[in-house]
MMTF fields as JSON, N, C-alpha, C and O atoms, coordinates in Angstrom:
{
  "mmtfVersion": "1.0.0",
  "mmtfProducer": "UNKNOWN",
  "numBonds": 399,
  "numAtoms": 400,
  "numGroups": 100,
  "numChains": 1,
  "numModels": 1,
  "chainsPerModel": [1],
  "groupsPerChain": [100],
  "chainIdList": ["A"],
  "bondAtomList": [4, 2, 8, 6, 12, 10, 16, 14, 20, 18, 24, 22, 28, 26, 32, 30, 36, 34, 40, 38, 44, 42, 48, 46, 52, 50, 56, 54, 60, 58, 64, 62, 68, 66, 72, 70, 76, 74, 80, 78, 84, 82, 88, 86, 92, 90, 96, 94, 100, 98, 104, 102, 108, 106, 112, 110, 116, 114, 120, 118, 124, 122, 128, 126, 132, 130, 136, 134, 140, 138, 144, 142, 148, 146, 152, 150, 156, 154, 160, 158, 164, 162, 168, 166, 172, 170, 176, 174, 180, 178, 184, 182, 188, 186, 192, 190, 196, 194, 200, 198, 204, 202, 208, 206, 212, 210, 216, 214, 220, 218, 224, 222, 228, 226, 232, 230, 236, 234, 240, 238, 244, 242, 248, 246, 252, 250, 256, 254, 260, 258, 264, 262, 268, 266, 272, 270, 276, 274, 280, 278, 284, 282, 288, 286, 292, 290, 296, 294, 300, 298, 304, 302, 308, 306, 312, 310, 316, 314, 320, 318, 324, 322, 328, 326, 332, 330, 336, 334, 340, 338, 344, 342, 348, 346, 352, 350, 356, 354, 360, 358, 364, 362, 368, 366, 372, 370, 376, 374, 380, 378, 384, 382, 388, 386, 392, 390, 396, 394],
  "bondOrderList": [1, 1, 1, 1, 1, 1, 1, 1, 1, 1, 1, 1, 1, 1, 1, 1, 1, 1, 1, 1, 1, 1, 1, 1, 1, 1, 1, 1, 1, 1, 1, 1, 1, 1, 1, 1, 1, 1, 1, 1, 1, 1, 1, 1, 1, 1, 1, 1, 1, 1, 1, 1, 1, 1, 1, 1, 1, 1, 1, 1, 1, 1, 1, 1, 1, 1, 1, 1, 1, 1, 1, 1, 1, 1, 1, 1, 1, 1, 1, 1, 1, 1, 1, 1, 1, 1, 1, 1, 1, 1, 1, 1, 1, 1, 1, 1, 1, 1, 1],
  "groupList": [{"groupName": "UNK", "atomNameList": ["N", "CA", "C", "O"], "elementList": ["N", "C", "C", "O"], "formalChargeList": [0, 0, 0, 0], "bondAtomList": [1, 0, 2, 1, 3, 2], "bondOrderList": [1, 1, 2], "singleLetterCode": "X", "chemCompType": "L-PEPTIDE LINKING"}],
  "groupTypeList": [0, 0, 0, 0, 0, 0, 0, 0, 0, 0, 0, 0, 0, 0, 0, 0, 0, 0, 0, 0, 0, 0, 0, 0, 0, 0, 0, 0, 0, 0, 0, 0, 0, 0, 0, 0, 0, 0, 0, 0, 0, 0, 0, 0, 0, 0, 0, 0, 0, 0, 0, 0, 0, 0, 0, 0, 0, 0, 0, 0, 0, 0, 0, 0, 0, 0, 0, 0, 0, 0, 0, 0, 0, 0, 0, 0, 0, 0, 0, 0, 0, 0, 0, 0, 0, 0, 0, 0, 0, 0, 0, 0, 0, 0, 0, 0, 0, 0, 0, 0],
  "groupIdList": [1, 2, 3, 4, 5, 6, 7, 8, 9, 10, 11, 12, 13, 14, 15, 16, 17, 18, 19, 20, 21, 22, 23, 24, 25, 26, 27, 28, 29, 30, 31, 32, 33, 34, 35, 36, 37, 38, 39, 40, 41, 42, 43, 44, 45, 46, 47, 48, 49, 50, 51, 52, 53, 54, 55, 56, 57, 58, 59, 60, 61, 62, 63, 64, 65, 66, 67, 68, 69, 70, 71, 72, 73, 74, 75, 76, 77, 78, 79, 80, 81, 82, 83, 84, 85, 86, 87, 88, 89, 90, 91, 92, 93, 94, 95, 96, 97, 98, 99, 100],
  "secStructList": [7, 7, 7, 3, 3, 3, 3, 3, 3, 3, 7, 7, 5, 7, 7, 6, 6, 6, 1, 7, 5, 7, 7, 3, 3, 3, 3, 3, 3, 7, 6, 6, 6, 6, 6, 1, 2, 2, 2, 2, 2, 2, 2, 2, 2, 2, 2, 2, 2, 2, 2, 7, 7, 7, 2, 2, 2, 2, 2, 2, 2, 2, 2, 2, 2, 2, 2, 6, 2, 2, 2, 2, 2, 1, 1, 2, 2, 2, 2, 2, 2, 2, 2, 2, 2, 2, 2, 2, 2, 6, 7, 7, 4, 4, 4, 7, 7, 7, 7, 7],
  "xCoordList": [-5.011, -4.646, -3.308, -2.952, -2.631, -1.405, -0.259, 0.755, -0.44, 0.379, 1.64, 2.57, 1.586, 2.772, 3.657, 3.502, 4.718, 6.091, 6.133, 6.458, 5.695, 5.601, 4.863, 4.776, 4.306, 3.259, 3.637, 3.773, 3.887, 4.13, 3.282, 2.994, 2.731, 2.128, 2.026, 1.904, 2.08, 3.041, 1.772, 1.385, 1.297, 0.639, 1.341, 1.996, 1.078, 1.87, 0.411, -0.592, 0.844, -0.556, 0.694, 1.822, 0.067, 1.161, -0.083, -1.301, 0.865, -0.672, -0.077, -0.625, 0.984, 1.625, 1.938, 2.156, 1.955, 1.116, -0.794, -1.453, -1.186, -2.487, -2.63, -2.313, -3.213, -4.289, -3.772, -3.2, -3.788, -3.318, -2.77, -2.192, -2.874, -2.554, -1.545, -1.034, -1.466, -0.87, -0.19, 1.017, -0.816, -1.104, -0.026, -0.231, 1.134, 2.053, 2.157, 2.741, 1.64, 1.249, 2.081, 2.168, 2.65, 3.662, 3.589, 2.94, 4.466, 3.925, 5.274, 5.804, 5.53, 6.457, 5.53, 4.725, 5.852, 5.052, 5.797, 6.651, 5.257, 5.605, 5.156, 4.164, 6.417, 5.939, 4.722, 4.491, 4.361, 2.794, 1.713, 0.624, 2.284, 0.88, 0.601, -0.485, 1.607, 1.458, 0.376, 0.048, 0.01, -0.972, -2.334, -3.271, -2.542, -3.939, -4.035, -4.902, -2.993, -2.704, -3.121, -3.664, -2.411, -3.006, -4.066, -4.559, -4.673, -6.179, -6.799, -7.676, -6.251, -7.282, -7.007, -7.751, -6.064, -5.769, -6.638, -7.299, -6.988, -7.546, -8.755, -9.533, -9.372, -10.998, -11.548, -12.775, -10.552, -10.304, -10.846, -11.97, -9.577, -9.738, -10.952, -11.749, -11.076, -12.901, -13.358, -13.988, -13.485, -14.885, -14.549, -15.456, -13.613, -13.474, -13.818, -14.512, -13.42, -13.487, -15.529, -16.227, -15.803, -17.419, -18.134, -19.33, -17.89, -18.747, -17.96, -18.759, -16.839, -16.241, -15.663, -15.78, -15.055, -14.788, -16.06, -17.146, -15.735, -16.643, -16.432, -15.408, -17.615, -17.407, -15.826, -15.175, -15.825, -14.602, -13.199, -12.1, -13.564, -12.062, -11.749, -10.796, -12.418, -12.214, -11.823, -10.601, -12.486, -12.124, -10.861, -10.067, -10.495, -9.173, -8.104, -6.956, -8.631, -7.178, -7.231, -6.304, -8.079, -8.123, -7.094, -6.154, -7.069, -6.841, -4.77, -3.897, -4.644, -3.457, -2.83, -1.848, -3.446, -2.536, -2.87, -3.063, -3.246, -3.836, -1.976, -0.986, -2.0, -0.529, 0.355, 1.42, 0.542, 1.44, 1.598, 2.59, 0.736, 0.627, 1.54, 2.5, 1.144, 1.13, 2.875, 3.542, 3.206, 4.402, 5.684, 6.577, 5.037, 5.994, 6.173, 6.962, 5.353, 5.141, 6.671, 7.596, 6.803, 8.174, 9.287, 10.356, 9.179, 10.201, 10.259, 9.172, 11.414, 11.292, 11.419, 11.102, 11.809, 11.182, 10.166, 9.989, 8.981, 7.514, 7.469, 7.113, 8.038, 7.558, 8.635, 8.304, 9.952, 10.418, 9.594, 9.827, 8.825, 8.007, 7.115, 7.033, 6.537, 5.323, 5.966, 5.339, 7.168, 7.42, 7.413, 7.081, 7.863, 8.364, 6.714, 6.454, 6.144, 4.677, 3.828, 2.824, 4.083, 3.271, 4.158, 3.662, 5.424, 6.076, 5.435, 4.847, 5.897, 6.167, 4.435, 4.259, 3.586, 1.911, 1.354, 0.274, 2.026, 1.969, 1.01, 0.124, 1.3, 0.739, 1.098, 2.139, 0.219, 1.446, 1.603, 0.754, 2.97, 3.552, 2.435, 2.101, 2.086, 1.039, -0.221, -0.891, -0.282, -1.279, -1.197, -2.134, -0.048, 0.436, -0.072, 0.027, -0.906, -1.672, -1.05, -0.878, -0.751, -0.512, -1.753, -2.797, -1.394, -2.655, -3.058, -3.015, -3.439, -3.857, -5.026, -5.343],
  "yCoordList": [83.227, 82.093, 82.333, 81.754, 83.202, 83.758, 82.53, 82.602, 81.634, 80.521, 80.599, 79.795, 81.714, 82.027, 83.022, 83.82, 83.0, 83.904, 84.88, 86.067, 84.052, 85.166, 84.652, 83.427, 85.384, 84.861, 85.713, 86.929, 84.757, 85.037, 84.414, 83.227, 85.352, 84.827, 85.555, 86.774, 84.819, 85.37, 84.266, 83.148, 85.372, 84.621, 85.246, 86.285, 84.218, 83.974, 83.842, 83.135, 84.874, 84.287, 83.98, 84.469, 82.808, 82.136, 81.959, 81.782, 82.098, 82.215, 81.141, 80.776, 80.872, 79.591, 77.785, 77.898, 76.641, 76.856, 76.798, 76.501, 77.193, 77.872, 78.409, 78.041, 79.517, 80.129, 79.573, 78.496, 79.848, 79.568, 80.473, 81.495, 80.238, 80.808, 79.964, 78.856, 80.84, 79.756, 80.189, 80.253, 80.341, 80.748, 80.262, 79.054, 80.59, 79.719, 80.675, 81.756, 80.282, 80.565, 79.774, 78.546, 80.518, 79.974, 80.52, 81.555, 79.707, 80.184, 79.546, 78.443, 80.322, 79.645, 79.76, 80.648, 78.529, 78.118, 77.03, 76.288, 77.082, 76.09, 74.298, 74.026, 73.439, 72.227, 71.571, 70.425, 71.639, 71.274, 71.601, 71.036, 73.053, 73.938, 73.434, 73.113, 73.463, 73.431, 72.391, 72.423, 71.387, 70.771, 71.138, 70.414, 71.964, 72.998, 73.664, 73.346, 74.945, 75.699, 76.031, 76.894, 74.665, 74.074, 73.876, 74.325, 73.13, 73.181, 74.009, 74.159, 74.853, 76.26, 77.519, 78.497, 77.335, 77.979, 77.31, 78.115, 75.48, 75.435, 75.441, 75.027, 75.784, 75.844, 77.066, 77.143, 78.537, 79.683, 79.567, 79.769, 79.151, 79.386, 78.511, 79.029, 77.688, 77.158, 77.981, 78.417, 78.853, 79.696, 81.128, 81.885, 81.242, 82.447, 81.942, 82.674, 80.477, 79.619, 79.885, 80.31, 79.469, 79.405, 80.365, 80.081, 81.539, 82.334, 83.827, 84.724, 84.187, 85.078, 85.889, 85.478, 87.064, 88.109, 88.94, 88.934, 89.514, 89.817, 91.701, 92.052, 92.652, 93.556, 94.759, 95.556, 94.13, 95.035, 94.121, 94.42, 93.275, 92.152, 93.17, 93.945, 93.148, 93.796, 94.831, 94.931, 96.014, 97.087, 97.169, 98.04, 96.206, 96.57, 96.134, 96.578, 95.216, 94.225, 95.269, 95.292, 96.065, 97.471, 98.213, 98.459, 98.553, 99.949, 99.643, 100.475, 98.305, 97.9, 97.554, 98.152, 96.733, 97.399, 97.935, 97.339, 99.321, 100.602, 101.336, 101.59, 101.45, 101.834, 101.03, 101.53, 99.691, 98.805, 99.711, 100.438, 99.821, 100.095, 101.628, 101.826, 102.521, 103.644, 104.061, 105.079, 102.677, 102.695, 102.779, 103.594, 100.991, 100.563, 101.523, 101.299, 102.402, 103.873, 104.34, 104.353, 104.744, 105.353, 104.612, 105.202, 103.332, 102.662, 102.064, 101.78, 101.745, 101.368, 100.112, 99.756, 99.259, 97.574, 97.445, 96.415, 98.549, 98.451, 97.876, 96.823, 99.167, 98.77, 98.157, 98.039, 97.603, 96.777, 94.859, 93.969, 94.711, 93.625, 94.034, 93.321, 94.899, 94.77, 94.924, 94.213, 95.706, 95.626, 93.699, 93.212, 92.876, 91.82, 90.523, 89.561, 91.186, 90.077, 90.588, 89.913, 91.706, 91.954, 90.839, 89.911, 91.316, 90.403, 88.991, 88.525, 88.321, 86.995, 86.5, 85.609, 87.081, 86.733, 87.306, 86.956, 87.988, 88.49, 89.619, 89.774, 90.308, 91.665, 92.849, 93.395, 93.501, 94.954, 95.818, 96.023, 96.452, 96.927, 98.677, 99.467, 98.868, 99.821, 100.002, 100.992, 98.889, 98.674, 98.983, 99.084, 99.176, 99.681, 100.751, 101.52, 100.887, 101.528, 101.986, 101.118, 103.649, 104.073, 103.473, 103.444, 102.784, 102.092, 102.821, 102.241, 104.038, 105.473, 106.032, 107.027],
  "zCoordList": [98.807, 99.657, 100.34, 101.366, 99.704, 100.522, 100.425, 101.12, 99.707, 99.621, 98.433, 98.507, 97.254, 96.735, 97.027, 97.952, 96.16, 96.448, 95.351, 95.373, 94.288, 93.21, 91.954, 91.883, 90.935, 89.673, 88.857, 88.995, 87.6, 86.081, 85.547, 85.697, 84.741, 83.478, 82.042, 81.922, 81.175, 79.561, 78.838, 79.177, 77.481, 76.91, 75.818, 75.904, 74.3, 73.086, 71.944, 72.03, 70.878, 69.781, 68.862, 68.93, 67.771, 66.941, 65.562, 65.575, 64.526, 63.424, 62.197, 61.157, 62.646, 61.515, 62.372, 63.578, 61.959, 60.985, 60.743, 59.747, 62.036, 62.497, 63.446, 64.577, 63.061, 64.246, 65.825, 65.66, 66.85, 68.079, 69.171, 68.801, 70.391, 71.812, 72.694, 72.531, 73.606, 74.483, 76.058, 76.291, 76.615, 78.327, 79.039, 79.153, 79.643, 80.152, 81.686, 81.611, 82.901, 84.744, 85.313, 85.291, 85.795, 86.982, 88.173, 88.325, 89.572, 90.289, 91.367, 91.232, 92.161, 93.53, 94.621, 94.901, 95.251, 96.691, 97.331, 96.845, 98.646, 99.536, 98.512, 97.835, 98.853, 97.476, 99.112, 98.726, 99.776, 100.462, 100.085, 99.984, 99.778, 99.162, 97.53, 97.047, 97.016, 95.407, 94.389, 93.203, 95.699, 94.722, 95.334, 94.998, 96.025, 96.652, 95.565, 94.751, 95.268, 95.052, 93.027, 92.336, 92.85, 91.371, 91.055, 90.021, 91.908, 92.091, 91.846, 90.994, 92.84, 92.946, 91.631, 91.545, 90.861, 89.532, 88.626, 87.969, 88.223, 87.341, 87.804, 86.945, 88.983, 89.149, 89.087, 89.017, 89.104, 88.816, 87.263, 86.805, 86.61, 85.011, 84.539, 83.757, 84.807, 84.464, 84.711, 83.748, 85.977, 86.015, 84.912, 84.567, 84.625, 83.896, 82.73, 82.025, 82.151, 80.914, 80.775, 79.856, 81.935, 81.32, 81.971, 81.921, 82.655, 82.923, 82.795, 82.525, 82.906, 82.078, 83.487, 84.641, 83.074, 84.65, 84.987, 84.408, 85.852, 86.46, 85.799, 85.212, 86.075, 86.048, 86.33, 85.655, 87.982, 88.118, 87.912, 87.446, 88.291, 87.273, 85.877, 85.963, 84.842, 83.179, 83.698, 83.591, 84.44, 83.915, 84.627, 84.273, 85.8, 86.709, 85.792, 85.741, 85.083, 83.634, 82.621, 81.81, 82.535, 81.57, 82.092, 81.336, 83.027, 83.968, 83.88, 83.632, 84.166, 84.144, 82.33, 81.891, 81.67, 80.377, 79.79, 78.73, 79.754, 79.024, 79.945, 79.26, 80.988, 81.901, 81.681, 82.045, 81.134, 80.66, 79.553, 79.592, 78.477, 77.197, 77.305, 76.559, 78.206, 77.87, 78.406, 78.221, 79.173, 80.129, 78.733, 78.499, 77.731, 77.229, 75.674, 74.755, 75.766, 74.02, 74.434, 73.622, 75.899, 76.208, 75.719, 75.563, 75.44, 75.033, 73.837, 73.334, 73.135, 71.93, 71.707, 70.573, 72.476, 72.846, 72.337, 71.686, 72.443, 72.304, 70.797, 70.269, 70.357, 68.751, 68.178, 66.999, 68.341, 67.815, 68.002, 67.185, 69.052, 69.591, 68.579, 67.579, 68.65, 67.752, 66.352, 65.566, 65.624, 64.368, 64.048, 62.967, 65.283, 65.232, 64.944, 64.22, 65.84, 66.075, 64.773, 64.549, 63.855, 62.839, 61.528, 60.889, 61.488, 60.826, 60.547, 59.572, 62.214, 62.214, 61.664, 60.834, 62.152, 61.609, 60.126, 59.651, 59.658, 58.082, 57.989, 57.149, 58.892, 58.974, 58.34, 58.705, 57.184, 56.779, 57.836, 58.703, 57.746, 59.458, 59.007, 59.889, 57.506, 57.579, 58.5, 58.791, 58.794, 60.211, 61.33, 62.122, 61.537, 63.156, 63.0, 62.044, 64.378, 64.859, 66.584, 67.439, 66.868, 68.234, 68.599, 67.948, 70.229, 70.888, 72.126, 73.211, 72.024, 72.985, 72.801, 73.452]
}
C-alpha cells in the first residue's frame, strides 16, 4: 500500500506463569492513512490466522532467518540471548543446539 515509513515487529515466548506469546507490529504512517492501514494488518493476520502462508511466503520467512540465524552465530549476543531464553523457560542449557 506504500503508506508506511517503516515496520517492526518482535515476537516474545514467555513460559511462566504459563505457556504464552506475544506479537508486538508497529508501524509509522501518514496519521490519514493509519486507520486504513490497521485495517489492512488485521485482515492480513486473519487470513494467515485461518488459512496459513502461502507456499512462497514460508520458504521466503525461511530464506530470511536461516541468514538472520546464520548472521547472528557470528556474534555472541546470539548465544548469550539464547543462554538467557533457555534459562528464563527452564531449559537445560545441555540442549543448546548449533541451529545450521
Amino acid at each position: 500500500m506504500g503508506g508506511t515509513y517503516a515496520v517492526g515487529v518482535m515476537a516474545s515466548l514467555y513460559a511462566n506463569p504459563q505457556e504464552h506469546f506475544q506479537v508486538h507490529i508497529s508501524f509509522d504512517a501518514a496519521p490519514e492513512r493509519a486507520d486504513t492501514l490497521i485495517g489492512l494488518l488485521f485482515r492480513h493476520l486473519d487470513s494467515v490466522r485461518t488459512s496459513g502462508g502461502s507456499a512462497e511466503e514460508l520458504a521466503r520467512i525461511a530464506t530470511i532467518q536461516r541468514w538472520a540465524v546464520e548472521t547472528a552465530l557470528l556474534d555472541n549476543r546470539y548465544w548469550i540471548r539464547t543462554i538467557q531464553q533457555y534459562d528464563r523457560l527452564g531449559i537445560p542449557l545441555d540442549r543448546i543446539v548449533r541451529p545450521v
